[in-house]
VMD Tcl script that draws the C-alpha trace (Angstrom):
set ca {
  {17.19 -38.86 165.04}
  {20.77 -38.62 166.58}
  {21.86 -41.84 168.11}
  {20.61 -45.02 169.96}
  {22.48 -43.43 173.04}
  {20.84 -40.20 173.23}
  {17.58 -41.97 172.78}
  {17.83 -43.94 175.93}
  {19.37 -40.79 177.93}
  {16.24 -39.11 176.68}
  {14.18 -41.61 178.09}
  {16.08 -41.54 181.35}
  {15.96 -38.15 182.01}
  {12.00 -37.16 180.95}
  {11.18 -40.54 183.14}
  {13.42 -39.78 185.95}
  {12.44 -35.90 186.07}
  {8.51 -36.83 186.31}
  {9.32 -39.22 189.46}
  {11.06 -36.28 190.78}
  {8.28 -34.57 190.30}
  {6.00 -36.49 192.06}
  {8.51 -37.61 194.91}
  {8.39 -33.24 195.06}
  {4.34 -33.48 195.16}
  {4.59 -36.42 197.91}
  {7.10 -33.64 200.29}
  {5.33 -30.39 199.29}
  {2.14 -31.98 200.43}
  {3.03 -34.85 203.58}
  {-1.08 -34.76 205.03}
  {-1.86 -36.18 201.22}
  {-2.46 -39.72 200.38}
  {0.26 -41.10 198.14}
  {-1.38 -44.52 196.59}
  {-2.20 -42.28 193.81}
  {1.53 -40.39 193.57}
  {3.09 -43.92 193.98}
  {0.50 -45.39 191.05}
  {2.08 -42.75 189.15}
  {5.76 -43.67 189.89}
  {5.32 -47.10 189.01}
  {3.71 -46.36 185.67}
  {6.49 -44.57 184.83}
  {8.97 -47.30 185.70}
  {6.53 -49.98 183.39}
  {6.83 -47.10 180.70}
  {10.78 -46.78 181.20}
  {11.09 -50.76 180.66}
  {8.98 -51.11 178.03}
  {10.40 -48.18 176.48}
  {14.20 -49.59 176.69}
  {13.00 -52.68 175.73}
  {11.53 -51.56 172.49}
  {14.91 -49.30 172.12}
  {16.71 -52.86 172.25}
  {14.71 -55.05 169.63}
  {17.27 -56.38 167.19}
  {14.64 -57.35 164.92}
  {13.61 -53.92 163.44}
  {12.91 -53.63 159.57}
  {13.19 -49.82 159.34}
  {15.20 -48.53 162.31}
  {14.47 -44.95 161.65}
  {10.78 -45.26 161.62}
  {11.40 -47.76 164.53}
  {13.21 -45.37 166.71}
  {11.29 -42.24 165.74}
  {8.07 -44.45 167.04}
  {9.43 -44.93 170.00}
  {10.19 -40.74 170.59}
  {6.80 -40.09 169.84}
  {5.73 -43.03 172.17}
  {7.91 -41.18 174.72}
  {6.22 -37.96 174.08}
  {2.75 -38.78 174.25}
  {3.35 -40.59 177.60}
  {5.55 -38.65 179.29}
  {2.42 -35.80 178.36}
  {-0.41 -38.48 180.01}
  {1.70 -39.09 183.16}
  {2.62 -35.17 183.67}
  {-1.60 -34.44 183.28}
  {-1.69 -37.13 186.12}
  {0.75 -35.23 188.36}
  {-1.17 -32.06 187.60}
  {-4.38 -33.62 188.48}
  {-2.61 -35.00 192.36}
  {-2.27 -30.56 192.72}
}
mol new
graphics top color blue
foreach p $ca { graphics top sphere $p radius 0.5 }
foreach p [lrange $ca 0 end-1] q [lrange $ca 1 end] { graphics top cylinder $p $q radius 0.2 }
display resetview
C-alpha cells in the first residue's frame, strides 16, 4: 500500500473515469433513456463518499488491513458498476 494520498487519487480517478463513461454512453446514444445511466452516476457518487469516508476513520486498529479493505472494496465496485455500464450498451 503506498500512501493515504494515492489511495484517495485512486478512488478519484476509477470513480470519475466510470461517470465519464457513462456521461460518453448518455452522448453516443441521445434517443436512449438515461434514468438508468443517471442511477448509475449517482451510485458511484454514494460509493465515492462512502469510500472517502472510510479512507478518513481515525479510529482504525490495523491501518494496513484497514486501507487494503478499502482497495479491494474499490475494486470489486468499481467491477459491479462497469458490468452496469456494459449492460446500458
Amino acid at each position: 500500500m503506498a500512501s493515504i494520498r494515492d489511495l484517495k487519487k485512486d478512488i478519484n480517478f476509477v470513480l470519475g473515469d466510470i461517470i465519464e463513461a457513462v456521461y460518453i454512453w448518455e452522448l453516443t446514444n441521445p434517443t436512449e433513456d438515461t434514468k438508468k445511466s443517471q442511477k448509475i452516476i449517482d451510485e458511484a457518487i454514494e460509493v465515492f463518499d462512502d469510500l472517502i469516508l472510510k479512507v478518513n476513520q481515525k479510529d482504525v486498529e490495523n491501518q494496513k488491513q484497514h486501507f487494503t479493505g478499502i482497495n479491494n472494496e474499490l475494486e470489486e465496485k468499481g467491477r459491479g458498476l462497469i458490468e452496469k455500464i456494459n449492460a446500458l450498451i
